[in-house]
C-alpha atoms as one frame of an Amber mdcrd trajectory, in Angstrom:
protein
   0.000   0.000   0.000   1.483   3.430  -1.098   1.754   6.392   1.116  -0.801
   9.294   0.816   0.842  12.678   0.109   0.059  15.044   3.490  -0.895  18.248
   0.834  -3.739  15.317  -1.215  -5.193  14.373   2.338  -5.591  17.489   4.058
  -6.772  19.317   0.351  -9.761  16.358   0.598 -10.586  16.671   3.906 -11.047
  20.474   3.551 -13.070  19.881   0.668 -15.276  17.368   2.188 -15.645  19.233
   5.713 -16.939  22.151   3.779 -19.444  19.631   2.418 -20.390  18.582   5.439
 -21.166  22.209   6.706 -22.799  23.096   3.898 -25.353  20.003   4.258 -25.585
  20.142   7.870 -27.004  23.963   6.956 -28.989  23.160   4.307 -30.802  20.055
   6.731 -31.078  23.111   9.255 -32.742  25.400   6.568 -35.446  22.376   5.141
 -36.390  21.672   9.235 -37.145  25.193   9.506 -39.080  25.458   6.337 -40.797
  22.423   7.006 -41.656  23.442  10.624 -42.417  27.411   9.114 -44.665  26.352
   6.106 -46.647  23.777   8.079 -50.119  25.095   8.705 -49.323  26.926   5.197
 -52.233  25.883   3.063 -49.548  25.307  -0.128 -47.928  22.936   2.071 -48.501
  19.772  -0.133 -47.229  21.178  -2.914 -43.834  21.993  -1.115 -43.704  18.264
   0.310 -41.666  17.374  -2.540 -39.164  19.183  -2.543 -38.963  18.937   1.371
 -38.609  15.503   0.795 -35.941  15.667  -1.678 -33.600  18.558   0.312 -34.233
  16.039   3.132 -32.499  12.998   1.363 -29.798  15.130  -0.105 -28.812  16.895
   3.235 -28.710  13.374   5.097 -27.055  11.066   2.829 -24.539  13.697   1.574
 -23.452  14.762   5.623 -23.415  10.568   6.040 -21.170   9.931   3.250 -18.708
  12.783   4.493 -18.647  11.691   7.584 -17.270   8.125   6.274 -14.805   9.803
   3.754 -12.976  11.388   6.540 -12.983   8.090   8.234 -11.707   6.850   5.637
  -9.044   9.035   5.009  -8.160   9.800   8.033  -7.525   5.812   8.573  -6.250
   4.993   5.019  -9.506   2.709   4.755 -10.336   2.190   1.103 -13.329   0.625
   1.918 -14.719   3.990   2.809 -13.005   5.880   0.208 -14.784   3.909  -2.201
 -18.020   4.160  -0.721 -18.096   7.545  -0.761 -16.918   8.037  -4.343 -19.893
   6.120  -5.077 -22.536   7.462  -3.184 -21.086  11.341  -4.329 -20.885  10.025
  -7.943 -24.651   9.281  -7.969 -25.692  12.445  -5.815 -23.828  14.010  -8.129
 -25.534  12.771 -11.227 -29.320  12.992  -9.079 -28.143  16.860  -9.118 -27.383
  17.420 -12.745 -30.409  15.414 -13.540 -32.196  18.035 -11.389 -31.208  21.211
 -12.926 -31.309  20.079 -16.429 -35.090  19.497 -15.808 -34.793  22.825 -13.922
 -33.609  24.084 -17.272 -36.182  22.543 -19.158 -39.023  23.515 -17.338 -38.101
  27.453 -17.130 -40.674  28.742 -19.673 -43.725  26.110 -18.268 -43.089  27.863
 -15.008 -42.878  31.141 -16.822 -46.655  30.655 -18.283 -47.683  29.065 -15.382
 -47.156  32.323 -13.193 -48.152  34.227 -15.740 -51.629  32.593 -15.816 -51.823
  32.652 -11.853 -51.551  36.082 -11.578 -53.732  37.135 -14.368 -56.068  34.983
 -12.729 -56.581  38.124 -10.591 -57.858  39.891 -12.719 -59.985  42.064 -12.307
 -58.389  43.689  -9.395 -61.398  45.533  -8.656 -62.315  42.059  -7.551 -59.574
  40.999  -6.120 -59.433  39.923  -2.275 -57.848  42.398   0.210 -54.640  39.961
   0.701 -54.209  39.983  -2.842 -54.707  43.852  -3.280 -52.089  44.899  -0.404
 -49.835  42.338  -1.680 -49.994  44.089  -5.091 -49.863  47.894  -3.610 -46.300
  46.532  -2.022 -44.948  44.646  -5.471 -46.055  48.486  -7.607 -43.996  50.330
  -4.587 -41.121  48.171  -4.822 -40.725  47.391  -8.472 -42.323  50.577  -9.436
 -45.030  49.370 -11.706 -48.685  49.526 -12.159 -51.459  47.201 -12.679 -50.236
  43.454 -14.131 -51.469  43.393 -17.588 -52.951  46.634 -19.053 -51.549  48.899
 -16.968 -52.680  51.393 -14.291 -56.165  49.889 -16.798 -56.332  47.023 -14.310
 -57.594  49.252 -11.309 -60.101  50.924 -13.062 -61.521  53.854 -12.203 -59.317
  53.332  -8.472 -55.952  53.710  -8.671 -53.969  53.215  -5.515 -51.520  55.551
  -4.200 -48.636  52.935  -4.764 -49.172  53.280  -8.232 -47.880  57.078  -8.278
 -44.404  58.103  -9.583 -41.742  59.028  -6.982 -39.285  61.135  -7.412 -36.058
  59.794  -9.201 -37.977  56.889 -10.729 -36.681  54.526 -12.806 -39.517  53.280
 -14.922 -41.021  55.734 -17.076 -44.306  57.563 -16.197 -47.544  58.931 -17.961
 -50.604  61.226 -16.588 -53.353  59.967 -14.655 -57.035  59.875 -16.030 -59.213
  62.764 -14.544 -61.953  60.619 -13.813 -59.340  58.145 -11.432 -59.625  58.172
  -7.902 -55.765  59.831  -7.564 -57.449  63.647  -8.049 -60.660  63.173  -5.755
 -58.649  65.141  -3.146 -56.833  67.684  -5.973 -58.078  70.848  -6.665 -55.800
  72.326  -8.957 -55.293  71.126 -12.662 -51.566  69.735 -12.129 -51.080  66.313
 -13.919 -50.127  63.294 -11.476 -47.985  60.887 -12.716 -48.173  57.425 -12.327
 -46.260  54.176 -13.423 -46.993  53.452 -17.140 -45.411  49.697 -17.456 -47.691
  46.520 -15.889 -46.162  44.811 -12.648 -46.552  41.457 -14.653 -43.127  41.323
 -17.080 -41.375  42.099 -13.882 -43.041  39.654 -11.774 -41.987  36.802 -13.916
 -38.083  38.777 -14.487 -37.686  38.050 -10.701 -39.170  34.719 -10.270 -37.085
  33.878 -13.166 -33.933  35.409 -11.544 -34.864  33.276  -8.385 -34.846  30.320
 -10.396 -31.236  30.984 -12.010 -30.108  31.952  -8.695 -30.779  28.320  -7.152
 -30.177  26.711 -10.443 -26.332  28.624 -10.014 -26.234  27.276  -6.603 -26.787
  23.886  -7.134 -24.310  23.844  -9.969 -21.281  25.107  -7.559 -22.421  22.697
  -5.097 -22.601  20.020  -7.543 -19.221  21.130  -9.069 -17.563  20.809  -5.301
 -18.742  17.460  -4.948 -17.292  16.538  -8.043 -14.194  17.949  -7.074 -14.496
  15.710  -3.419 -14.597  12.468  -6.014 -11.550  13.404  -8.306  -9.397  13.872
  -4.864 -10.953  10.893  -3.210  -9.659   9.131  -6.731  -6.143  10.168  -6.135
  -6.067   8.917  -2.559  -7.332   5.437  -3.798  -5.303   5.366  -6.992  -1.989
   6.805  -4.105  -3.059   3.787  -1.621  -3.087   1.143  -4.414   0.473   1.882
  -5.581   3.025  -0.603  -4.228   5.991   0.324  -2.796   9.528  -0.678  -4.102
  11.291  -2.112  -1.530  14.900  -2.493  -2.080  16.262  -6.018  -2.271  18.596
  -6.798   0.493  21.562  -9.380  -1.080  23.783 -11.088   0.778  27.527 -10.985
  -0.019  30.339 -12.927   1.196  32.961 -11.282  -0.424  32.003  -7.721   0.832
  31.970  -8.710   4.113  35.454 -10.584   4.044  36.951  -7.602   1.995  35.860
  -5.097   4.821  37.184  -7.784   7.735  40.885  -8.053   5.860  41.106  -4.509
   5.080  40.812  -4.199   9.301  43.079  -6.994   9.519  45.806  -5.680   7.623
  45.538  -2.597   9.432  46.240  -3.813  12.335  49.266  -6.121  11.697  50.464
  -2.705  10.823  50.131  -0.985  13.763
């Protein structure tokens, strides 16, 4: 059995205690989304993925915890478990955020038709209205499909243009709730782009973001399997051991040449 080299050992067991953190965290995270969302009435529809960040989290801090048995103890045994069980988590995650790939514009539509399933806001419940006034604040928009249009003849004081905005702005109607308590004949500006394009811009960014994440995570467990490789391929190299040969007439040279030195002496 060859000797590990000290740099290759310690370089995997970094890697793979940084795994370890990183699942123990992300276990931490599902338990409190799992406890958080648990009277949430969307609930069953988040099971799945629960379920899945569950599995992942466990059987990734599990198989870290045997690779630094393993190398810690030179066992190959456990080296080659976990090379196994990373190589398939591994492949489980790629398989993931290909279909995560696949499925972007099906979730894009899907939002799309689950918030213009609101309309009209005139309608609309109360949770759903405030929820809106905050999204036109923050992203500076009006309305989700037509406009300031979707609010009829009431337009909501989120919808009005601050100063320094970023989005561009056209007058209000005269016959909108905005200039009930306006008596002179000053335009007010409001947001002239919909709150929908911008809706699905951000769920889309969230989507990248976790698709990004899972990709470096997936890329430092592949880099955990190439230096668990090198330890195994290190520990399977054999050792030459010098050959030891026995001489007779070295060892009777070195006993005259002391022999003749001291007849001489």
């Amino acid at each position: 059995m060859g000797k590990v080299n000290v740099c290759l050992k310690r370089s995997y067991i970094i890697v793979i205690s940084l795994i370890a953190i990183v699942s123990a965290l992300l276990l931490a995270a599902t338990l409190f989304s799992h406890g958080y969302f648990h009277e949430d009435e969307e609930i069953e529809k988040m099971l799945a993925g629960l379920h899945a960040m569950y599995i992942i989290s466990i059987i990734t801090l599990v198989l870290t915890i045997i690779g630094v048995y393993g190398a810690c103890k030179e066992k190959q045994w456990a080296l080659i478990v976990f090379v196994v069980g990373m190589i398939l988590a591994s492949l489980f995650m790629i398989a993931i955020e290909v279909q995560g790939l696949a499925l972007r514009p099906q979730e894009a539509e899907e939002m799309k038709n689950f918030y213009l399933n609101m309309l009209p806001l005139n309608n609309a419940s109360e949770p759903i209205i405030d929820s809106l006034k905050e999204v036109q604040t923050e992203l500076q928009c009006c309305g989700l499909d037509q406009g300031y249009l979707d609010w009829g003849n009431y337009i909501p004081e989120s919808c009005l243009c601050v100063e320094g905005s970023i989005n561009p702005c056209v007058a209000a109607p005269r016959d909108s709730s905005v200039f009930e308590h306006t008596a002179d004949d000053q335009p007010i500006m409001i947001y002239k782009e919909s709150c929908l394009p911008y809706l699905i811009e951000h769920e889309m960014m969230d989507i990248n973001i976790a698709l990004g994440v899972m990709l470096g995570i997936t890329l430092f467990w592949i880099l955990s399997v190439v230096l668990c490789i090198l330890i195994l391929c290190r520990l399977n190299q054999k050792e030459d051991t010098p050959v030891v040969v026995y001489s007779a007439e070295a060892k009777a040279g070195n006993y005259t040449v002391l022999g003749d030195a001291a007849e001489y002496t």
